[in-house]
C-alpha positions in Angstrom: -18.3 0.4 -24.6 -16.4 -1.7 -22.1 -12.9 -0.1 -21.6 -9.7 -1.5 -20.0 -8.7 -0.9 -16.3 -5.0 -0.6 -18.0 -4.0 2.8 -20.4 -1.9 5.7 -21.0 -2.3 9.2 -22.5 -0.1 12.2 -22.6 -1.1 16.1 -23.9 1.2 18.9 -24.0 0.5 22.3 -25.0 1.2 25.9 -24.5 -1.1 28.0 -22.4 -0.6 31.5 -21.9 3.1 31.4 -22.7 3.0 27.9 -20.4 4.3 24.5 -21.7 2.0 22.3 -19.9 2.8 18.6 -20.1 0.0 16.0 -18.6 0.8 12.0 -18.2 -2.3 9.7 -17.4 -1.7 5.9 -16.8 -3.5 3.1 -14.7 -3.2 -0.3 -13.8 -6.0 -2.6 -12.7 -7.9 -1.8 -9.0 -10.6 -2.6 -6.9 -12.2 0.9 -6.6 -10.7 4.0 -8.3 -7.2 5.7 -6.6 -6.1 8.6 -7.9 -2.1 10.3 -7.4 -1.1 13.2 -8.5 2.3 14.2 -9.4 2.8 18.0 -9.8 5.2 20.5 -8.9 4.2 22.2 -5.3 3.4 25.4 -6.6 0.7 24.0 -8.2 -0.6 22.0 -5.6 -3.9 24.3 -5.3 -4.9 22.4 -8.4 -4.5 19.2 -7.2 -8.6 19.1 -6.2 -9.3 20.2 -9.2 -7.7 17.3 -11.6 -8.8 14.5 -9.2 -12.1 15.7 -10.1 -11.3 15.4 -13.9 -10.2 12.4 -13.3 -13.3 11.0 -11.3 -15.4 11.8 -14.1 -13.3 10.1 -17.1 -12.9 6.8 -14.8 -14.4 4.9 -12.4 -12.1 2.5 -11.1 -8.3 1.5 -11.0 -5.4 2.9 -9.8 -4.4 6.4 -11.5 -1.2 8.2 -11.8 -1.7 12.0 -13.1 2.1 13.5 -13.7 2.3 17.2 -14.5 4.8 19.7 -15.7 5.2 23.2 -16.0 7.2 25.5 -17.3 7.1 29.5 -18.2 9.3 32.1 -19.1 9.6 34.1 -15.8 7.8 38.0 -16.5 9.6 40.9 -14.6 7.4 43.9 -13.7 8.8 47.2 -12.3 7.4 49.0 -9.9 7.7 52.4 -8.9 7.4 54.0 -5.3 5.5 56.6 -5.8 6.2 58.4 -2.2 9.4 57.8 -1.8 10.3 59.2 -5.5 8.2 62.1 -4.5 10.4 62.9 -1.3 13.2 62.7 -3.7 12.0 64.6 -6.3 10.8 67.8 -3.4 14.3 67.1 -1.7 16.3 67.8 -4.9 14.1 70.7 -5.3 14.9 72.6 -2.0 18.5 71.3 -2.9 18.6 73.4 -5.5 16.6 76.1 -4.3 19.0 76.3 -1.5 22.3 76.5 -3.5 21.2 77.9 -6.5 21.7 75.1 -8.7 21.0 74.9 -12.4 19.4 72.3 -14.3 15.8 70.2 -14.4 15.0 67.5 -11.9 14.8 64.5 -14.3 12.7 61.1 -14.2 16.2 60.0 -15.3 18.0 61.4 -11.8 14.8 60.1 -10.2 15.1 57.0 -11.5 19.0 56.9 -9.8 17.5 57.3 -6.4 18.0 53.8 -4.6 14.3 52.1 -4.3 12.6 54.5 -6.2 12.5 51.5 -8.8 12.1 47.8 -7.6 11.8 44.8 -9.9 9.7 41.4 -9.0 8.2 38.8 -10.5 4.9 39.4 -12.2 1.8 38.1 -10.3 0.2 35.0 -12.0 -3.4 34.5 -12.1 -3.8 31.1 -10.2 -7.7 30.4 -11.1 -6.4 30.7 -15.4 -3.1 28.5 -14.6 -5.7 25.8 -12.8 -8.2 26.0 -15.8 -5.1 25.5 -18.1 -3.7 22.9 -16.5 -7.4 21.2 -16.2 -7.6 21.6 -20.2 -4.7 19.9 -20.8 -5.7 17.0 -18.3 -9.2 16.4 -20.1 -6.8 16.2 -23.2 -4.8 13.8 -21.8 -7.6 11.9 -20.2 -9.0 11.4 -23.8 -6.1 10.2 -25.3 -5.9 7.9 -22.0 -9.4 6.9 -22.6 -9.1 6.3 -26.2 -6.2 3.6 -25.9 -8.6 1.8 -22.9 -11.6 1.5 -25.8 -9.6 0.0 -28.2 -7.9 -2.9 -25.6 -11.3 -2.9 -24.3 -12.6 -3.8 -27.8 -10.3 -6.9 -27.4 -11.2 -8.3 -23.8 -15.1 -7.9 -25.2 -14.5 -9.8 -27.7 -12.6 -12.7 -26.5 -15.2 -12.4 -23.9 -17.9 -13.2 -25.7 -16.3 -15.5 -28.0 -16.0 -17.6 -24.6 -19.3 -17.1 -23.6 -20.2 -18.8 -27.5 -18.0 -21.6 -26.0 -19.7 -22.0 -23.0 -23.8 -22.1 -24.6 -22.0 -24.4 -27.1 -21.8 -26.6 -24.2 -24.6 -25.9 -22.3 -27.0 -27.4 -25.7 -24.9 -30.1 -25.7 -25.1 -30.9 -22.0 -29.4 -30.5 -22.5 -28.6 -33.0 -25.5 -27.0 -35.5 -23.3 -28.7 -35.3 -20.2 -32.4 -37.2 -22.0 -29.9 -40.0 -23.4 -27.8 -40.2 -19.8 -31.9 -41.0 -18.3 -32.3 -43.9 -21.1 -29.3 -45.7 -20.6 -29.6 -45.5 -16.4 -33.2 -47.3 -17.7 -31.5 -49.7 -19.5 -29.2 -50.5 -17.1 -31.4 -50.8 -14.4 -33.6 -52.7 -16.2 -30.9 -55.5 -17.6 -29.4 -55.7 -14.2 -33.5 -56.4 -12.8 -33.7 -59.5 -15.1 -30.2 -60.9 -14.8 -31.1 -61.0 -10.8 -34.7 -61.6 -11.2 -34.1 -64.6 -13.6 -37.3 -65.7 -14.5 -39.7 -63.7 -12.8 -41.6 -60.8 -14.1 -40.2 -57.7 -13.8 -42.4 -54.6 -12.1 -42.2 -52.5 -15.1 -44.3 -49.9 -12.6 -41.2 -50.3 -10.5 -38.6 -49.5 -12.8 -40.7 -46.3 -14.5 -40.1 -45.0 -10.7 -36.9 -45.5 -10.3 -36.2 -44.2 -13.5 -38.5 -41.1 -12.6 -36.3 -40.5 -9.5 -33.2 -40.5 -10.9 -34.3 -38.3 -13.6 -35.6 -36.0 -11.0 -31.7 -36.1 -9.2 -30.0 -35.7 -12.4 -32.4 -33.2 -14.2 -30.7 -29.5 -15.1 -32.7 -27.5 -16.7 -33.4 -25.4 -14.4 -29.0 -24.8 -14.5 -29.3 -24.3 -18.2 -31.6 -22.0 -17.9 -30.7 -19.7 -16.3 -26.7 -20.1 -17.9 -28.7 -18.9 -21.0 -30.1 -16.2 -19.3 -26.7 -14.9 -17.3 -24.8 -15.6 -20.7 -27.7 -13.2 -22.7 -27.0 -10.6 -19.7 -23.4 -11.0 -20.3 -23.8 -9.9 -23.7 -25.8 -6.9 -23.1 -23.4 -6.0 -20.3 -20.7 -6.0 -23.2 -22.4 -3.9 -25.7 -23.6 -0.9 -22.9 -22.1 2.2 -22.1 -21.5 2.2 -18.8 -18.3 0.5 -16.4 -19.5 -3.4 -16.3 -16.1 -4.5 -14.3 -17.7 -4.8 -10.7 -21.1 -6.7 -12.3 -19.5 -8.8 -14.6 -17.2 -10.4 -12.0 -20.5 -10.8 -10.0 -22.4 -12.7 -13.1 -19.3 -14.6 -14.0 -19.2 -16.3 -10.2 -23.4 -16.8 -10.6 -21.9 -18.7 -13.9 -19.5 -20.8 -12.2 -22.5 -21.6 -9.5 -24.8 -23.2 -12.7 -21.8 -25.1 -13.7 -21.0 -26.3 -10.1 -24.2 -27.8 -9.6 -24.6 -29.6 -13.3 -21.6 -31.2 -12.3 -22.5 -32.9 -8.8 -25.9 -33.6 -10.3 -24.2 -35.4 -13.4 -22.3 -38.7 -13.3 -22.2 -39.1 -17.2 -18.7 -39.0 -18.2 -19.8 -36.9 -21.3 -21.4 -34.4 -19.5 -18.6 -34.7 -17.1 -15.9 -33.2 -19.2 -18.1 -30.9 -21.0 -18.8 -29.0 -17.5 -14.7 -28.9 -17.0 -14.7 -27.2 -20.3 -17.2 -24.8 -19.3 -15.3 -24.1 -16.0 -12.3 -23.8 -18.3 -13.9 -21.0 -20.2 -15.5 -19.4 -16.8 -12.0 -19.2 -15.2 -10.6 -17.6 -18.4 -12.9 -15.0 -18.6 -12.8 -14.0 -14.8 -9.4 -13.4 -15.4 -10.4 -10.8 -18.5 -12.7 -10.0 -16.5 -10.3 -8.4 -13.9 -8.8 -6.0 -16.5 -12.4 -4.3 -17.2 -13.4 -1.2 -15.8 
């Protein structure tokens, strides 16, 4: 299915108490260029989503936006050593004085750095494999708005290609009937010069036969039938057609080039600007296909 160069999806979900927020757009490009937008605690991920991204699309120029938010997790910790000093010091304490009373986690607990809090550790190789899942949705909703402008350009695509073998049958019409009347011509100017002498009908069928010859394009038509049929399977494959379309679509323009400095005929004339019309209208469509 062809798909558009152009889009724009967005996904946003909750990962392990994460809101994670994913933007995708593009606009039309050469060869596929992917940026990333994140926040750079995340940047260890960065790898990872171009490679998402490289797999949904294969060319123009991508911007991936991210954000992240979670509610921050405390963890305390407890020194272990240093509350077991304390705890042997208060002992001897009151061993020493002959104090009363039970040495408490509660008293512990008092003793300055026996208990720290910090920020919980997160597990970077889950966060990345969250954010990815998000991007893939986002990617899809991305891709899904390309297919359906891609829809479009195919078929306005094609209906210009009709346009164009439209023309082509009537330019193989025309061209016969352009060979009679340069016959008739020729032969009406022969006896308007020659008078009364007998005219070399041998000499005429030749000169006829060798501007036939100059003028003959069927070997043009041809072959547009044959790059308008491979246009039309290009259309209805699976794969990225951008790059060989705009290829086919200049071998088009050649065929119609060369039927027009091989034909004087005024119809035929202005039927191969109409065709050129049509090829310049879809190389511009052309240019928005992946």
């Amino acid at each position: 299915m062809v798909k558009s160069m152009t889009g724009y999806g967005r996904a946003r979900e909750t990962r392990n108490k994460r809101d994670i927020t994913v933007e995708v757009r593009s606009v039309n490009n050469r060869y596929l260029d992917c940026t990333v937008k994140l926040p750079r605690a995340y940047v260890f991920a960065e790898d990872a989503i171009k490679g998402r991204v490289q797999k949904a699309v294969s060319r123009g120029k991508v911007f991936v936006t991210i954000d992240s938010s979670a509610a921050e997790v405390s963890v305390v910790k407890v020194n272990e050593p240093l509350a077991r000093s304390y705890y042997e010091a208060l002992l001897r304490l009151k061993e020493t004085f002959g104090l009363s009373g039970e040495v408490t986690p509660v008293e512990l607990s008092r003793c300055p750095d026996v208990l720290s809090v910090t920020k919980a550790e997160e597990d970077l190789e889950t966060l990345a494999e969250d954010i990815c899942q998000v991007t893939d949705a986002a990617l899809a909703a991305y891709n899904r708005m390309r297919s359906v402008e891609g829809v479009k350009l195919a078929e306005d695509i094609a209906g210009r290609a009709d346009t164009i073998e439209d023309t082509v049958a009537r330019v193989e019409a025309q061209s016969p009937q352009t060979v009679s009347a340069y016959r008739e011509r020729l032969e009406s100017k022969m006896r308007e010069v020659l008078a009364s002498t007998t005219i070399d009908e041998a000499r005429i069928l030749t000169e006829t036969a060798i501007f036939a010859d100059k003028i003959a394009v069927d070997e043009e038509t041809v072959r547009l039938h044959s790059h308008l049929s491979q246009l039309r399977d290009m259309l209805q494959g699976d794969e990225p057609v951008g790059r060989k379309l705009d290829f086919l679509i200049q071998e088009i323009n050649r065929e119609c080039n060369t039927i027009g400095s091989k034909c004087s005929d005024l119809t035929i004339t202005q039927d191969v600007v109409n065709m050129k019309a049509e090829v310049e209208k879809i190389r511009e469509q052309v240019q928005n296909i992946e």
